[in-house]
mmCIF file of the N, C-alpha and C atoms, coordinates in Angstrom:
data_MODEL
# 
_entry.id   MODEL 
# 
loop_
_atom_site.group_PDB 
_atom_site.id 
_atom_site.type_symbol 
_atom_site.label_atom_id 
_atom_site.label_alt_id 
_atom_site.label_comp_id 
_atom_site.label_asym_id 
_atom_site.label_entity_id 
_atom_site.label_seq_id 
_atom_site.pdbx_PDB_ins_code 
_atom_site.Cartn_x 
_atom_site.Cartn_y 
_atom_site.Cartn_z 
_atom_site.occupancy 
_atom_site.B_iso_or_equiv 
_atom_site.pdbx_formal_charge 
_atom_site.auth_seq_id 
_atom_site.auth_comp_id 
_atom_site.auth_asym_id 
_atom_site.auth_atom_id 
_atom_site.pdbx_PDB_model_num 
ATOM 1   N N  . UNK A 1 1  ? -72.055 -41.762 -55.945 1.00 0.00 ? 1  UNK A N  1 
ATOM 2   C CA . UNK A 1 1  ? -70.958 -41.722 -54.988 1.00 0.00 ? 1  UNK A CA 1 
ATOM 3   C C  . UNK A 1 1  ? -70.015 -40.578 -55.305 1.00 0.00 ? 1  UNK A C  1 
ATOM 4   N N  . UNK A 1 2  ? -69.192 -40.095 -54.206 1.00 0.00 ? 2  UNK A N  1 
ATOM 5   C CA . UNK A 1 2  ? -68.441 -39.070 -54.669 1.00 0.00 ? 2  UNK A CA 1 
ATOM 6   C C  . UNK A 1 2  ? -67.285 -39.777 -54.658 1.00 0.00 ? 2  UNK A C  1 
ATOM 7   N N  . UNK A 1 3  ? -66.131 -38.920 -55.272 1.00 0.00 ? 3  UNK A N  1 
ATOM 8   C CA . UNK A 1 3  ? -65.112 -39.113 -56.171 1.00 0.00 ? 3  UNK A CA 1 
ATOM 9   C C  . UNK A 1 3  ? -63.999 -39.700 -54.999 1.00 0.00 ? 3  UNK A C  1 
ATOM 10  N N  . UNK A 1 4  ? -64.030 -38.894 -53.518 1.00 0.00 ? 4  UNK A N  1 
ATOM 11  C CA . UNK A 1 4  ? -63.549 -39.493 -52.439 1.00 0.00 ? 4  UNK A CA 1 
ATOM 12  C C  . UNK A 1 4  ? -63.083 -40.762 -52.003 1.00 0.00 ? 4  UNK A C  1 
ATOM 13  N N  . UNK A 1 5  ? -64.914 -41.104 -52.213 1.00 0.00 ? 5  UNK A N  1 
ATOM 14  C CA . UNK A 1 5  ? -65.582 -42.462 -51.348 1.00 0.00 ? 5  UNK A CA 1 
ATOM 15  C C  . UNK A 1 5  ? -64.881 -43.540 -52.194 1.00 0.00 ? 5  UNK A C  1 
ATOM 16  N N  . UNK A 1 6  ? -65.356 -43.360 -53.661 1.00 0.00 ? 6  UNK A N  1 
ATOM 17  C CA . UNK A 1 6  ? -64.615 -44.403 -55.005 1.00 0.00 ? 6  UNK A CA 1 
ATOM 18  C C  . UNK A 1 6  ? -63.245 -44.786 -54.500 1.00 0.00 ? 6  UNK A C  1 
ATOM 19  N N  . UNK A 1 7  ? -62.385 -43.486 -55.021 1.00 0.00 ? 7  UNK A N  1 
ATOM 20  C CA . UNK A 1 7  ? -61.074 -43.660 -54.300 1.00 0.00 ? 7  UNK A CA 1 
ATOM 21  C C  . UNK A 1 7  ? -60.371 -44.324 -52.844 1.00 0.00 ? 7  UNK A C  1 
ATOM 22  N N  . UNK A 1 8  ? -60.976 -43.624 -52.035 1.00 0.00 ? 8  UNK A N  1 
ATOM 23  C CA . UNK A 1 8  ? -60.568 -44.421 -51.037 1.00 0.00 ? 8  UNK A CA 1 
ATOM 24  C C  . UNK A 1 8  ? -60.815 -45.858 -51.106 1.00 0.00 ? 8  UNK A C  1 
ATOM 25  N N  . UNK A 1 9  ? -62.162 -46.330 -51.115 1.00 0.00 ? 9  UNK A N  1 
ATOM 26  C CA . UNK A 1 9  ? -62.533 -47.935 -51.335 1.00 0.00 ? 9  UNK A CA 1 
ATOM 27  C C  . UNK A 1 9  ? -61.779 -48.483 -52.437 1.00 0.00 ? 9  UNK A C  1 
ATOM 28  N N  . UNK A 1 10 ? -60.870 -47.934 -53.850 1.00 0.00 ? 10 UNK A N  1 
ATOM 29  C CA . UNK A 1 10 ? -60.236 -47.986 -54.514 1.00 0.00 ? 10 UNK A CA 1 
ATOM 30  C C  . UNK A 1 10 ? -58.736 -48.719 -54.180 1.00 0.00 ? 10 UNK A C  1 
ATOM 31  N N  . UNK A 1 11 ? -58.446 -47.345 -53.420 1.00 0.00 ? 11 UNK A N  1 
ATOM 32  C CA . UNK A 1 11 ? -57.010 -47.448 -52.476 1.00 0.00 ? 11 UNK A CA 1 
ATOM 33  C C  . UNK A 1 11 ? -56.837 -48.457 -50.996 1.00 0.00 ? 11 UNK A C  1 
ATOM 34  N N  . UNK A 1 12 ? -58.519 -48.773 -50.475 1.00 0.00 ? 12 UNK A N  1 
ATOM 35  C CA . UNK A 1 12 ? -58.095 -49.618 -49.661 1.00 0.00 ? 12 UNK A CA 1 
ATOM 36  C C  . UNK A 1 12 ? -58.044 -50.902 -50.287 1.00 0.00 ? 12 UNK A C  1 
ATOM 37  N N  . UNK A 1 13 ? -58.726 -51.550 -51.020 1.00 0.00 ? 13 UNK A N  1 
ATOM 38  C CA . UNK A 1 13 ? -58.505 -52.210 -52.083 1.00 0.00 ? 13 UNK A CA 1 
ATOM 39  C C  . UNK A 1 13 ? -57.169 -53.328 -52.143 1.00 0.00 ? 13 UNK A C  1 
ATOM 40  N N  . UNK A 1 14 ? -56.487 -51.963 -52.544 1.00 0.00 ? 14 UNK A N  1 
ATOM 41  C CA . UNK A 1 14 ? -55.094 -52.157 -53.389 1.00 0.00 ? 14 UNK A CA 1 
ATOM 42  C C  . UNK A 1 14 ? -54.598 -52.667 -52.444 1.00 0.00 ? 14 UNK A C  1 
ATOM 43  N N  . UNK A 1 15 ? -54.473 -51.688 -51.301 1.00 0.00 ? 15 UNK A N  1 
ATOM 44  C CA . UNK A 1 15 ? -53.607 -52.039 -49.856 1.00 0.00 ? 15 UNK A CA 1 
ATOM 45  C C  . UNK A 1 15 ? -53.842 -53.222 -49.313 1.00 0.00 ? 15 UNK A C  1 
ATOM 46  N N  . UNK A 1 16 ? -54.989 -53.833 -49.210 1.00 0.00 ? 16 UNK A N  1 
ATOM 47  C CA . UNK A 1 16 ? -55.833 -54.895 -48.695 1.00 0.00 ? 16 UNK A CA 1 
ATOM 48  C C  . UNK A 1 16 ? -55.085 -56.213 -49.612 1.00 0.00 ? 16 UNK A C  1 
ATOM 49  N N  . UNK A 1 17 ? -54.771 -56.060 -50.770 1.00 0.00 ? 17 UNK A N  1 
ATOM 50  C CA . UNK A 1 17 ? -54.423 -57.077 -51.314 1.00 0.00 ? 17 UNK A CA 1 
ATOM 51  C C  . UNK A 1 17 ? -53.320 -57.231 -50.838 1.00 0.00 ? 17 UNK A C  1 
ATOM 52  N N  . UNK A 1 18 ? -51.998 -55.886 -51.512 1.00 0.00 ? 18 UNK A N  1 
ATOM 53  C CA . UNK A 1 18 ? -50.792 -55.922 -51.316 1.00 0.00 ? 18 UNK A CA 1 
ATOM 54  C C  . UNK A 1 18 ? -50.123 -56.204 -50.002 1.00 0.00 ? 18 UNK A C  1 
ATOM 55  N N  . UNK A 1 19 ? -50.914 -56.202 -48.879 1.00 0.00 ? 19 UNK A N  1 
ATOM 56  C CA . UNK A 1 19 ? -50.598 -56.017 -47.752 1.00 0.00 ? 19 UNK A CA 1 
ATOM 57  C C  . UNK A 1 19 ? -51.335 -57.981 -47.318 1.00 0.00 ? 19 UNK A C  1 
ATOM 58  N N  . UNK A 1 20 ? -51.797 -58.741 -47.475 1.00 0.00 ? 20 UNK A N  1 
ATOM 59  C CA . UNK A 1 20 ? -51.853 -60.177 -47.869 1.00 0.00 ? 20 UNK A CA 1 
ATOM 60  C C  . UNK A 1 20 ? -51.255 -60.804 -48.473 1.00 0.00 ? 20 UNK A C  1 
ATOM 61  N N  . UNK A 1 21 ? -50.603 -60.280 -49.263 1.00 0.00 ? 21 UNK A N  1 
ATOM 62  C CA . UNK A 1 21 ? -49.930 -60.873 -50.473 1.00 0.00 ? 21 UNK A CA 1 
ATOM 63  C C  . UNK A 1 21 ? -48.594 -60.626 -49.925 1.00 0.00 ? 21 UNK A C  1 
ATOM 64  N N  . UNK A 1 22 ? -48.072 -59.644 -48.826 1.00 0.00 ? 22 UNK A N  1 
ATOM 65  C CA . UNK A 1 22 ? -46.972 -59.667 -48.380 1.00 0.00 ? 22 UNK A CA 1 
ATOM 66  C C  . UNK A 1 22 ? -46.635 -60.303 -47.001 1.00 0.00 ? 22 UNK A C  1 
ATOM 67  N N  . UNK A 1 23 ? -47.849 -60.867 -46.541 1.00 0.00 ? 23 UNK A N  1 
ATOM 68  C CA . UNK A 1 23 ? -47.840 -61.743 -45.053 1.00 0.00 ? 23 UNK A CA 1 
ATOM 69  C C  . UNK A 1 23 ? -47.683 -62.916 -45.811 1.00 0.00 ? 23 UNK A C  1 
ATOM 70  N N  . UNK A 1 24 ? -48.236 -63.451 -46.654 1.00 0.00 ? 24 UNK A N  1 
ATOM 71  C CA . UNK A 1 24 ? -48.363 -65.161 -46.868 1.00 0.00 ? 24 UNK A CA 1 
ATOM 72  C C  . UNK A 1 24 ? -47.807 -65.340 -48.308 1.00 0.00 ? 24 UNK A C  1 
ATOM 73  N N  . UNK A 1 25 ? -47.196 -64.420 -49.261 1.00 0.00 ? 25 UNK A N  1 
ATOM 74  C CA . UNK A 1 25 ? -47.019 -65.360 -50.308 1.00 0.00 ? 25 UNK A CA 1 
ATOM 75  C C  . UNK A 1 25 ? -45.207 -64.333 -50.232 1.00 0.00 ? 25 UNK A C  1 
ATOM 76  N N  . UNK A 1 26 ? -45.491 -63.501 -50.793 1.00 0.00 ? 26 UNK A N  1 
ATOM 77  C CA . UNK A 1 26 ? -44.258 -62.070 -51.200 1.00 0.00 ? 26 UNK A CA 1 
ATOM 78  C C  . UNK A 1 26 ? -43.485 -61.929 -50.474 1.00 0.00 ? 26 UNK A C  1 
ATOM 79  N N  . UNK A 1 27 ? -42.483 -61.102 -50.035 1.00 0.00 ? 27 UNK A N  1 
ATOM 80  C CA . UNK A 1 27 ? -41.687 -61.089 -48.780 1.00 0.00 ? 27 UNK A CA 1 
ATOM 81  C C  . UNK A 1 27 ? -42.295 -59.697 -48.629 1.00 0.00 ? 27 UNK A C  1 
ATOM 82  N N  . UNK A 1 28 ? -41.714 -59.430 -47.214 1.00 0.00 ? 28 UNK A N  1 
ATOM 83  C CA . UNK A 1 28 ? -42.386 -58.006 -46.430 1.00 0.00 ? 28 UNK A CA 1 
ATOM 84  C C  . UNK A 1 28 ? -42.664 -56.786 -47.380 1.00 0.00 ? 28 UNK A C  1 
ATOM 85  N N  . UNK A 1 29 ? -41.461 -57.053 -48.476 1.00 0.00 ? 29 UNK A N  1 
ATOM 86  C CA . UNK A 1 29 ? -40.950 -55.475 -49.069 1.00 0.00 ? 29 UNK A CA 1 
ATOM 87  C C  . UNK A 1 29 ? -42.304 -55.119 -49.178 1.00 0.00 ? 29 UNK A C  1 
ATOM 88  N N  . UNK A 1 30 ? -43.512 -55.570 -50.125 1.00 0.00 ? 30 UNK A N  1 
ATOM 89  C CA . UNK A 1 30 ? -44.931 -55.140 -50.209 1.00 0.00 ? 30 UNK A CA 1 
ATOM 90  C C  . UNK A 1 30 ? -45.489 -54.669 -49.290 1.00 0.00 ? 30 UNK A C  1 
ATOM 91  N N  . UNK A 1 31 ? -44.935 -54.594 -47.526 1.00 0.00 ? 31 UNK A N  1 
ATOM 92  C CA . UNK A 1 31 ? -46.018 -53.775 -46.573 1.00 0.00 ? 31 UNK A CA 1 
ATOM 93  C C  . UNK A 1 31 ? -45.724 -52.107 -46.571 1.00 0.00 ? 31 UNK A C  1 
ATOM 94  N N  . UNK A 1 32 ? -44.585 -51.855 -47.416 1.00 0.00 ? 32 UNK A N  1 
ATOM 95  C CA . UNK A 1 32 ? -44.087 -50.801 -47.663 1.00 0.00 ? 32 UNK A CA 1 
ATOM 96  C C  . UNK A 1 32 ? -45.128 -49.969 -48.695 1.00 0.00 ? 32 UNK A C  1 
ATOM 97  N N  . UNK A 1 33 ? -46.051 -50.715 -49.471 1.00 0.00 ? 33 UNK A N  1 
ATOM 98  C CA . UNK A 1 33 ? -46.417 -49.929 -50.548 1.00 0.00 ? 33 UNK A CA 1 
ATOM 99  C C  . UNK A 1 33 ? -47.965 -50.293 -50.128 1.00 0.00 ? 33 UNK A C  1 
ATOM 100 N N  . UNK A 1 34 ? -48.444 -51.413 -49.211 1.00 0.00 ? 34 UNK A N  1 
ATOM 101 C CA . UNK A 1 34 ? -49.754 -51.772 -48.682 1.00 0.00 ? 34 UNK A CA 1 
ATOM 102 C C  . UNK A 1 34 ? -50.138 -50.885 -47.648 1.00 0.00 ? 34 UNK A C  1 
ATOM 103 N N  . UNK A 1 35 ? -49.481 -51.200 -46.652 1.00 0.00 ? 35 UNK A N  1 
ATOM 104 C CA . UNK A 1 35 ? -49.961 -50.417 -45.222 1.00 0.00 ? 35 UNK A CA 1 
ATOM 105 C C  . UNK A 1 35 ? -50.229 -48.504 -45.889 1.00 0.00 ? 35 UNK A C  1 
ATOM 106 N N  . UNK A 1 36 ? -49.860 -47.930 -46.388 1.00 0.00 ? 36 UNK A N  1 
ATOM 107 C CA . UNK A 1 36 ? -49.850 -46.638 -46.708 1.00 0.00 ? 36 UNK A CA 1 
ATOM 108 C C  . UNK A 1 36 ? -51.384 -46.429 -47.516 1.00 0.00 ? 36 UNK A C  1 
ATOM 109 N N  . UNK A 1 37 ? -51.484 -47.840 -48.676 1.00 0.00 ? 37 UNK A N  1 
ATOM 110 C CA . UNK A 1 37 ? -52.405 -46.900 -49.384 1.00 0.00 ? 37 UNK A CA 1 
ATOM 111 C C  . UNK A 1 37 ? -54.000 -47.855 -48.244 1.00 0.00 ? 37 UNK A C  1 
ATOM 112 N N  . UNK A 1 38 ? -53.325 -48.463 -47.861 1.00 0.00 ? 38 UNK A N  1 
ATOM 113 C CA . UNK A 1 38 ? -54.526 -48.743 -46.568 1.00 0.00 ? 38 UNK A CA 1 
ATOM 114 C C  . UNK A 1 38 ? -55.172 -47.095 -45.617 1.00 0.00 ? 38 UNK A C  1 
ATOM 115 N N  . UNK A 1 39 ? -53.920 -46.785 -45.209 1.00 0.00 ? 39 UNK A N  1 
ATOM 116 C CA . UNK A 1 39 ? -54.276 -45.658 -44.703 1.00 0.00 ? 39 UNK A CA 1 
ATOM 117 C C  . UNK A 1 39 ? -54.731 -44.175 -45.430 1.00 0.00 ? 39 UNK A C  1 
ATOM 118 N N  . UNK A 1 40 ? -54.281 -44.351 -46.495 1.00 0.00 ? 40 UNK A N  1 
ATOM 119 C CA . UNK A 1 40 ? -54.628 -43.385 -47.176 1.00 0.00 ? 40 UNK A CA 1 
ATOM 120 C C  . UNK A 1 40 ? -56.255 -43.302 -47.532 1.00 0.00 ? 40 UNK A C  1 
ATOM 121 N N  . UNK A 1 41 ? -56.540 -44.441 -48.015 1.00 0.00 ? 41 UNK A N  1 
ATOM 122 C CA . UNK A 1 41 ? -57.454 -45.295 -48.351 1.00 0.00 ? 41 UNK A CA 1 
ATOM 123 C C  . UNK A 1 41 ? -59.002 -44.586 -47.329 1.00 0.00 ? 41 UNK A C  1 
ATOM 124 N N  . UNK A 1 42 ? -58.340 -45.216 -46.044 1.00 0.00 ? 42 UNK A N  1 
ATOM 125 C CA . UNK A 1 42 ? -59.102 -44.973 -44.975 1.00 0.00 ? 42 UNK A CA 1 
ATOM 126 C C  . UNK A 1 42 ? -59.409 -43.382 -45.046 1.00 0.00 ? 42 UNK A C  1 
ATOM 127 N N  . UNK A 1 43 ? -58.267 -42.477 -44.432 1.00 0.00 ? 43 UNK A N  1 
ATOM 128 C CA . UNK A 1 43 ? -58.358 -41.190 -44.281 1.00 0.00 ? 43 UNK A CA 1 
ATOM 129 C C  . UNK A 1 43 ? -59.233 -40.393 -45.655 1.00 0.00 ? 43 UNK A C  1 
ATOM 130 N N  . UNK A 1 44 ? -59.249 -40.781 -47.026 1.00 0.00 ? 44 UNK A N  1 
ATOM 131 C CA . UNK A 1 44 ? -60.300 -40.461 -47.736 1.00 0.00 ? 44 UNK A CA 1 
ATOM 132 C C  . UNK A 1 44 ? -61.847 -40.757 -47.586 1.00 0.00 ? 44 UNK A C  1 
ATOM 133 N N  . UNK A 1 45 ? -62.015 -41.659 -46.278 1.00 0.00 ? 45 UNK A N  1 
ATOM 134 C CA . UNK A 1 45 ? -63.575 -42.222 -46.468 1.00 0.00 ? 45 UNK A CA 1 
ATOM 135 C C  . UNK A 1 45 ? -63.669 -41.707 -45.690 1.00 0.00 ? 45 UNK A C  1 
ATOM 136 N N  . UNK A 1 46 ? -62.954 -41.640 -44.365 1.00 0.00 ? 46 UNK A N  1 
ATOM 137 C CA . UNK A 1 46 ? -63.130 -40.824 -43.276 1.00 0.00 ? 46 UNK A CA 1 
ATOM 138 C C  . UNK A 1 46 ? -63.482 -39.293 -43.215 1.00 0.00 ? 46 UNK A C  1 
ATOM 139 N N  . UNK A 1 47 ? -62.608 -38.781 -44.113 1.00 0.00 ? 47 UNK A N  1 
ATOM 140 C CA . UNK A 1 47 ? -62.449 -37.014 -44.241 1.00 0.00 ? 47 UNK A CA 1 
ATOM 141 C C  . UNK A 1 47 ? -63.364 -36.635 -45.399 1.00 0.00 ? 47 UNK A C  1 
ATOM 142 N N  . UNK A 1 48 ? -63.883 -37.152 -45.743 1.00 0.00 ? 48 UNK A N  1 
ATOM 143 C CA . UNK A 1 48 ? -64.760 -37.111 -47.362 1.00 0.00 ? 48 UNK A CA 1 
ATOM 144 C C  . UNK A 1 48 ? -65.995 -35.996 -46.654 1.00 0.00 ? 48 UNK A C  1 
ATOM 145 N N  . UNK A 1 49 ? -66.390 -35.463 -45.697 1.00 0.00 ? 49 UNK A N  1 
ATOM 146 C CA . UNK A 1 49 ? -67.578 -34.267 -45.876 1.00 0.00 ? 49 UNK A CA 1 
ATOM 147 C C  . UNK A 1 49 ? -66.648 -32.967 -45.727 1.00 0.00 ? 49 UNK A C  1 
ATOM 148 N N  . UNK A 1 50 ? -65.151 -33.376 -45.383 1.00 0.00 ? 50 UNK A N  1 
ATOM 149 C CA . UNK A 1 50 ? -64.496 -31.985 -44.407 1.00 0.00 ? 50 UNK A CA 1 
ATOM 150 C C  . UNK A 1 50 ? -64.652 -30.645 -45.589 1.00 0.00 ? 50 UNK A C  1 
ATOM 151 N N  . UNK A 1 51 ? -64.524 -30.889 -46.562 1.00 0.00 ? 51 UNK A N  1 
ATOM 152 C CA . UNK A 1 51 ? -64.364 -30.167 -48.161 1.00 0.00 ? 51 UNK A CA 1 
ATOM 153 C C  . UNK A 1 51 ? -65.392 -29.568 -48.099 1.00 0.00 ? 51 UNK A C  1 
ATOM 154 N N  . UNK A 1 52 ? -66.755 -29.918 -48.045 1.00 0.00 ? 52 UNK A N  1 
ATOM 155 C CA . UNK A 1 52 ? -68.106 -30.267 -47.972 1.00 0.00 ? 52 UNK A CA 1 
ATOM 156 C C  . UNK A 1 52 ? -68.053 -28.830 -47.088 1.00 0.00 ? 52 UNK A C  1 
ATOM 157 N N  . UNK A 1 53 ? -67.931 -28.944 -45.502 1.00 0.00 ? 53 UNK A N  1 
ATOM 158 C CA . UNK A 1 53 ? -67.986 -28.136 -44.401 1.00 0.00 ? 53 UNK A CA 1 
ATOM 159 C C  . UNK A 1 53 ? -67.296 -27.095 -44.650 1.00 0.00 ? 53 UNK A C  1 
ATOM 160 N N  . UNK A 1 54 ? -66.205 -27.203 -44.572 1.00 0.00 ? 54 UNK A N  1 
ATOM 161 C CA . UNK A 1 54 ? -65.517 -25.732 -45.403 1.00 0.00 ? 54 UNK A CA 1 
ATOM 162 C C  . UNK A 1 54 ? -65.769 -24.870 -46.196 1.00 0.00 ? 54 UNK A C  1 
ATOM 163 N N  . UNK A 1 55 ? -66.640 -25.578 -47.366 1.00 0.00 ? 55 UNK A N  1 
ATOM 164 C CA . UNK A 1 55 ? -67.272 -24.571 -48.177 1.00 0.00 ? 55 UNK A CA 1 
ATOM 165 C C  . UNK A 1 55 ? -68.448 -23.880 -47.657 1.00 0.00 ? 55 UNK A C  1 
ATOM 166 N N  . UNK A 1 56 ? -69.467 -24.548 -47.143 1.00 0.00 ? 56 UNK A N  1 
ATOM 167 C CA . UNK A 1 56 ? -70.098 -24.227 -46.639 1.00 0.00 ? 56 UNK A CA 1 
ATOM 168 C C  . UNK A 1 56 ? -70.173 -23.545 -45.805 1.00 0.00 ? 56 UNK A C  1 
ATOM 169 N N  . UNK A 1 57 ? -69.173 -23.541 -44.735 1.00 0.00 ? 57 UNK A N  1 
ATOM 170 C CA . UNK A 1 57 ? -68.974 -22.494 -43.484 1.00 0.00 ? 57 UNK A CA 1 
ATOM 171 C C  . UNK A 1 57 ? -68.516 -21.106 -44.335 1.00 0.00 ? 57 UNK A C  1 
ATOM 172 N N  . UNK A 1 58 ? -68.001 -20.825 -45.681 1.00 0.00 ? 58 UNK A N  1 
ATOM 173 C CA . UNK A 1 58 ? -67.431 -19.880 -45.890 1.00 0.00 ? 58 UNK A CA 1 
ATOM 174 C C  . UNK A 1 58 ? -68.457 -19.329 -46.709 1.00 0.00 ? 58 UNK A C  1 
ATOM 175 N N  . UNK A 1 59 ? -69.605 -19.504 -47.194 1.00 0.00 ? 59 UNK A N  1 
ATOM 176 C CA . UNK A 1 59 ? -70.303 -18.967 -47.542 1.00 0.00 ? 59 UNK A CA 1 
ATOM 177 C C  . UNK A 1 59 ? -71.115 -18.170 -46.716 1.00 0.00 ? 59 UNK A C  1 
# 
């Protein structure tokens, strides 16, 4: 796996918890630090060949 893919599934993870843990147990403050690495999370699994293409186009 690349270092991306880890990470992101890493970071959605985190978010996935923190962001449960702030609907039913925590108070909201946690969607502040969930919802983000959700998205972050995402946008690394998503964007993970763009690096890939770039190099490649410049060769």
């Amino acid at each position: 796996m690349q270092s991306q893919i880890i990470w992101g599934i890493l970071l959605l993870a985190a978010g996935l918890v923190l962001t449960v843990l702030s609907v039913t147990v925590i108070p909201v403050f946690f969607l502040f630090y969930g919802i983000p690495l959700l998205l972050i999370g995402a946008a690394l699994i998503i964007f993970r060949r763009r690096e890939e293409i770039i190099e490649e186009a410049a060769d």
